[in-house]
N, C-alpha and C positions, 0 to 999 in steps of 0.2 A: 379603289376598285375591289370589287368583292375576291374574294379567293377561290378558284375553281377549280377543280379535280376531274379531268376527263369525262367535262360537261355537265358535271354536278357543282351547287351551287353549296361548301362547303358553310358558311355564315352561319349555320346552323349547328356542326361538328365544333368548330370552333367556339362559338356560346357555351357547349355544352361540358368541355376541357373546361372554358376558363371557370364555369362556373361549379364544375366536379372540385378543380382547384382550391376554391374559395370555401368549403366545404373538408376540404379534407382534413383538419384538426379533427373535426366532429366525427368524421367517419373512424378516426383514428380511437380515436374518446369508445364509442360503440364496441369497435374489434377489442381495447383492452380490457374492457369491464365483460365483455364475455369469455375471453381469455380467461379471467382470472377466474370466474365461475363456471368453468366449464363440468359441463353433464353429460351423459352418457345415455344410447338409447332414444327409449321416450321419454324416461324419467328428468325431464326438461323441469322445473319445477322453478329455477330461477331466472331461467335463459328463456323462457316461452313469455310470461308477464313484463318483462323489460323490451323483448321485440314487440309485442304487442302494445303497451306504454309509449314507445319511438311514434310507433306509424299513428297512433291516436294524437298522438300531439302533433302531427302534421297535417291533420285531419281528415285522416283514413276510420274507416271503420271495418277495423280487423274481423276474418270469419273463423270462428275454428274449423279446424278440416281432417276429418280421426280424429286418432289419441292425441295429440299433441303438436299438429301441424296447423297454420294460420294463413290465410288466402286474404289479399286483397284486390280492391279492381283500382287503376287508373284508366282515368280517359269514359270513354260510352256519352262523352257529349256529342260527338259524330256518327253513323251508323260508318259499319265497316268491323274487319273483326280481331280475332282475337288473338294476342302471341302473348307467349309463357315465357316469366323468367326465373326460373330456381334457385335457390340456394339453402343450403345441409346448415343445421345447426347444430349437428349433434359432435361429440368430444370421443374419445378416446380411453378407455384401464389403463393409462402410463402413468405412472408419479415423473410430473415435468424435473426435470435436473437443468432447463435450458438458463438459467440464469437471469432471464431479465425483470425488470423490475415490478411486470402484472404479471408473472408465473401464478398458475392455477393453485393453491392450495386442498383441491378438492380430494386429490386421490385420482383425477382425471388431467386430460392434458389437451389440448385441441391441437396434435402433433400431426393433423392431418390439413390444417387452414380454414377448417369449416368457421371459425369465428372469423375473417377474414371475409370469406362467402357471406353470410348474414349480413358483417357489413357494408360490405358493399353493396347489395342488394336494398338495405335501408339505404343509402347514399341513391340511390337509383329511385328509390319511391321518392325521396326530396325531390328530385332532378324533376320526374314525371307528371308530381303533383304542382311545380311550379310553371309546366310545359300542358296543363291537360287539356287545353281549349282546343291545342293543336293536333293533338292524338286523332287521327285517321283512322280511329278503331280502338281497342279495349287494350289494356296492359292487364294482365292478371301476374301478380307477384306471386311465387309458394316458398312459403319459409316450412321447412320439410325436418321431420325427427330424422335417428335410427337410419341415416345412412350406411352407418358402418357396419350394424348387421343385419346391412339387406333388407330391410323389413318398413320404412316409412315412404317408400316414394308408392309402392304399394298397397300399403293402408290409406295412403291418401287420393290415390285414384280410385280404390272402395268406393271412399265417401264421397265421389265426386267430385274431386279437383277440375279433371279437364273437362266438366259440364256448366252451365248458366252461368256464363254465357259460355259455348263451345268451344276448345281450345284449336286453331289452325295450327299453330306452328309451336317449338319451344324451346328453349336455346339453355347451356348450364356453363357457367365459368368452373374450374378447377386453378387454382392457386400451384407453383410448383416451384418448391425450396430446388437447390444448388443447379441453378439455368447460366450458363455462359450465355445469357443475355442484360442490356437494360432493364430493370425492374416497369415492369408496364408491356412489358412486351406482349403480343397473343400468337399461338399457333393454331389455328385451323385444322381442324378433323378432319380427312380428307374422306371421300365421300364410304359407306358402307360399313364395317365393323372397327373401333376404334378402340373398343374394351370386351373382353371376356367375359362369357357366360362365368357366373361360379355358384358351386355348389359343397355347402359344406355337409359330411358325412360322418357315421356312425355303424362300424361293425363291431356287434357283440357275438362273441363268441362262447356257446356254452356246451361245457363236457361236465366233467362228476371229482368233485373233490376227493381226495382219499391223502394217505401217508405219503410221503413222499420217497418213503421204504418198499412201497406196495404199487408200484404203477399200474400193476395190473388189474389192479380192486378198483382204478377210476379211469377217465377219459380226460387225457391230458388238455386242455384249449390251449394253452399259451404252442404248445408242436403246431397246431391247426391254425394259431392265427400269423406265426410264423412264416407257414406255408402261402397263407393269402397274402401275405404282404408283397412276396417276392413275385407270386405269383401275378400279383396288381400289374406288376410293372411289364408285363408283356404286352399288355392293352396299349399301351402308346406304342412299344417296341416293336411288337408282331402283327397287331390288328387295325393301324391306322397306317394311310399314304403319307409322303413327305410332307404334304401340303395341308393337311389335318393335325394342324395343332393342337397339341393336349398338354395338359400338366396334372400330373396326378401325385398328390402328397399326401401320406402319412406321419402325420405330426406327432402322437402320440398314441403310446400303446400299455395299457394299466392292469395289470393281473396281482392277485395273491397279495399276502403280506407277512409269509413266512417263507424263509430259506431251504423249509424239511416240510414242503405241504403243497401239494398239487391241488388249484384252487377251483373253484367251481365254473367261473369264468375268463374270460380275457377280452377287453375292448378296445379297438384301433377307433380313433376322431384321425379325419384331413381336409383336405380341402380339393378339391374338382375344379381345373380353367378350360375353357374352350371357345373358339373363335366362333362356330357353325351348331347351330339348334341342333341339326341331325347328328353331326359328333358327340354333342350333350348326350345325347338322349340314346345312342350307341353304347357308350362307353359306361352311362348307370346301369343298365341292362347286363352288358359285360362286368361287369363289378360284382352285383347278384350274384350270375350264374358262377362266376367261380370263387366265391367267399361261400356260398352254399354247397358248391359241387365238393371243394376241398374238405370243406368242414363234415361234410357226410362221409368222405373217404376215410378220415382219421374218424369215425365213428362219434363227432361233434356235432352240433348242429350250429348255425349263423342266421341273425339276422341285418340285415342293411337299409337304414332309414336315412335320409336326407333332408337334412333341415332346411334353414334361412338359405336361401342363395339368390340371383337374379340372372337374365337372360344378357344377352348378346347387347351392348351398344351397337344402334345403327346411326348413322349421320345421312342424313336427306342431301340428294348432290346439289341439288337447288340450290335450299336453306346453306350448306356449305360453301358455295360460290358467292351469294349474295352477303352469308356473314364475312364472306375476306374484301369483300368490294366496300361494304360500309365501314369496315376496321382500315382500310387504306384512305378512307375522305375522313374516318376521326383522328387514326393516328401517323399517318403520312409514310411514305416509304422508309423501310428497314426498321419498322417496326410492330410488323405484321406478315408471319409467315406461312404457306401450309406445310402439312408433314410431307409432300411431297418435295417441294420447295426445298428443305432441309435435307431430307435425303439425297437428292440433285448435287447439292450444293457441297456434303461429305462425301458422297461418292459410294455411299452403303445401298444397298438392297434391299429383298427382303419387303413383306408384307408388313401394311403397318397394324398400329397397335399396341396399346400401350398391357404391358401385363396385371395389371390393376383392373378389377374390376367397378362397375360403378353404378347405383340401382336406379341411376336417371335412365336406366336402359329399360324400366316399365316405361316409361314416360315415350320413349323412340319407339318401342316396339306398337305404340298406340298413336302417334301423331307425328309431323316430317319434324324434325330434331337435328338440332348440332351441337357439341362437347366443344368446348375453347379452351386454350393452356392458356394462362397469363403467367408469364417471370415474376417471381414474386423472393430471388435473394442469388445472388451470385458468386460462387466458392472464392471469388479474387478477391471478394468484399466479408469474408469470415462466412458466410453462409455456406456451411461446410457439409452439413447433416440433411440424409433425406426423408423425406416426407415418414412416420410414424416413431423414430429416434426421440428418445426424453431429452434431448439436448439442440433438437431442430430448431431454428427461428425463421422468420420470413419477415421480408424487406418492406415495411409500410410504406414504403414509396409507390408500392402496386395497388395501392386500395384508389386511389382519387385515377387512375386511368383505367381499371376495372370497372370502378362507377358507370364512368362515360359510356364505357363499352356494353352495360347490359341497358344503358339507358338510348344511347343511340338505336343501338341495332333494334331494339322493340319499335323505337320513333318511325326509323328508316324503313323498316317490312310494312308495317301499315301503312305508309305511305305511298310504296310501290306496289300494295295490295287494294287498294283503295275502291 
């Protein structure tokens, strides 16, 4: 007798396990060899021609998409439409210390799982391309640059990613080192903001060098950028409600290069988190006015520019409900949570959301979207260090049940969208 899951006819989840299963050397094969070469950005130059080499010899025919992103389609033998499945390929500036035996020698490190993501997602194109008669509508893969500084899920919605054919829905796995779970585990986004806007930042502050005997012959910056720094920090303390969360950091701050010499300028870089577009965009506003207002007071001037950053994750309640209902007929009970569910179950509070940002949030703020955690190394089992650490590893036992999962849930929406 067939296997059934609360009137679904699982025959199909189960296939798709066993045959992620039979598969997973391979998948394991992909994730090391991109490990080991791992790049940074778009400067993908090793890692773009070997995903693209994978999917041709399964016989996809890869599209570029921008600088350095590659789009495939499965399925479109059927009419019906279209879900997106994601996955980051871009590495990391850490020289790897992790020890094991594919460490990156590049100068880079994939200290964040995105080789992991790729391959899975190649495990997932095998999966869909040997399932494609049955596809009830389009699978569109995006193997995506430059997630880590914000900049590729964007370039690739430029070029058109979620256009010909249209994109309805679109789902991203994230991998995540030291989980007191089974490696394969998934948690569920719970419906609305799941990741922080972020924006990262630049005030340069400029007064008039002179002696350092003479303060009066110049206009100190480093006093003025002093003064803004501290002042920064009222913005979350004095100008937002409980419930407006902000994070405002000052990472670094670079003046002068003599001990007897008041220097021409002084520069503050950090970074900007926010749960709420309107907070976002309060709080750069408030930045300005008083990096400007300070810096005129101390007879300095400021300016304030903000580079790469991305918006808000949102999670569709739908696409969130239906992705934890398909992850219970692949992976069966107490192996699929949501963050509601977790919280419940610890007994914490508190709004969710994880403080990591993530630029699959172009991708949500344009079409219904859900973020999935998969367990991917559990501190009982050595997997001690967390996600961006030069000594981080992650459990390749999570790559053949992540497979399933970005190949299912694309199977199952189209088929209940049909």
């Amino acid at each position: 007798s067939l296997k059934v899951f609360k009137g679904v006819d699982c025959m199909k989840a189960e296939e798709l396990m066993r045959e992620a299963a039979e598969i997973a050397q391979e998948i394991n094969a992909w994730r090391e060899y991109l490990h080991a070469h791992a790049e940074t950005g778009f400067a993908l130059t090793k890692t773009l021609p070997y995903v693209k080499s994978e999917l041709e010899k399964m016989g996809y025919a890869p599209k570029s998409c921008g600088r350095a992103g590659l789009v495939v389609l499965a399925g479109g033998k059927k009419p019906g439409r279209t879900f997106l499945l994601r996955a980051d390929m871009d590495a990391l500036p850490i020289r790897e210390q992790s020890g094991v035996a594919f460490a990156s020698e590049t100068g880079c490190m994939h200290a964040c799982g995105h080789d992991l993501h790729t391959a899975m997602l190649l495990g997932a194109a095998r999966l869909l391309k040997a399932h494609e008669e049955e596809l009830a509508g389009t699978v569109k893969l995006m193997f995506q640059p430059a997630e880590e500084i914000f900049e590729g899920s964007a370039d690739m919605i430029r070029a058109g990613v979620l256009e010909h054919p249209q994109v309805n829905a679109a789902l991203m796995i994230h991998v995540m080192a030291g989980m007191p779970f089974e490696p394969g585990t998934v948690i569920v986004s719970d419906p609305g903001v799941s990741a922080p806007a972020a924006d990262y930042f630049e005030i340069r502050v400029r007064g008039k060098g002179c002696h350092g005997s003479m303060p009066n012959m110049g206009v100190d910056p480093l006093t003025a950028a002093a003064q803004i720094l501290i002042a920064l920090q009222e913005i979350p303390a004095r100008e937002l409600a409980m419930n407006d969360r902000a994070i405002l950091t000052v990472g670094t701050m670079q003046a002068g290069t003599a001990a007897n010499a008041i220097p021409d300028e002084a520069v503050m870089k950090g970074s900007l988190r926010t749960f709420d577009e309107d907070v976002r965009a309060t709080v750069k506003q408030r930045m300005t006015d008083i990096a400007t207002g300070i810096a005129a007071a101390f007879r300095a001037g400021a300016e304030v520019t903000f580079g790469s950053g991305c918006p808000t994750l949102k999670n569709d309640s739908t696409l969130s409900a239906d992705a934890f209902r398909y992850g219970q007929e692949l992976l069966g009970e107490g192996r699929i949570y949501t963050v509601a569910q977790l919280k419940q179950e610890s007994g914490s509070g508190g709004a969710s959301g994880s403080a990591g940002s993530e630029d699959f949030a172009y991708v949500s703020q344009a079409v219904p979207s859900v973020m999935l955690a998969l367990a991917a190394g559990q501190p009982t089992k050595g997997y001690v260090y967390p996600q961006h650490h030069p000594k981080v590893t992650f459990d390749p036992a999570a790559l053949a049940p992540g497979t399933a999962v970005y190949a299912y849930t694309a199977l199952r929406w189209l088929e209940d969208h049909a």
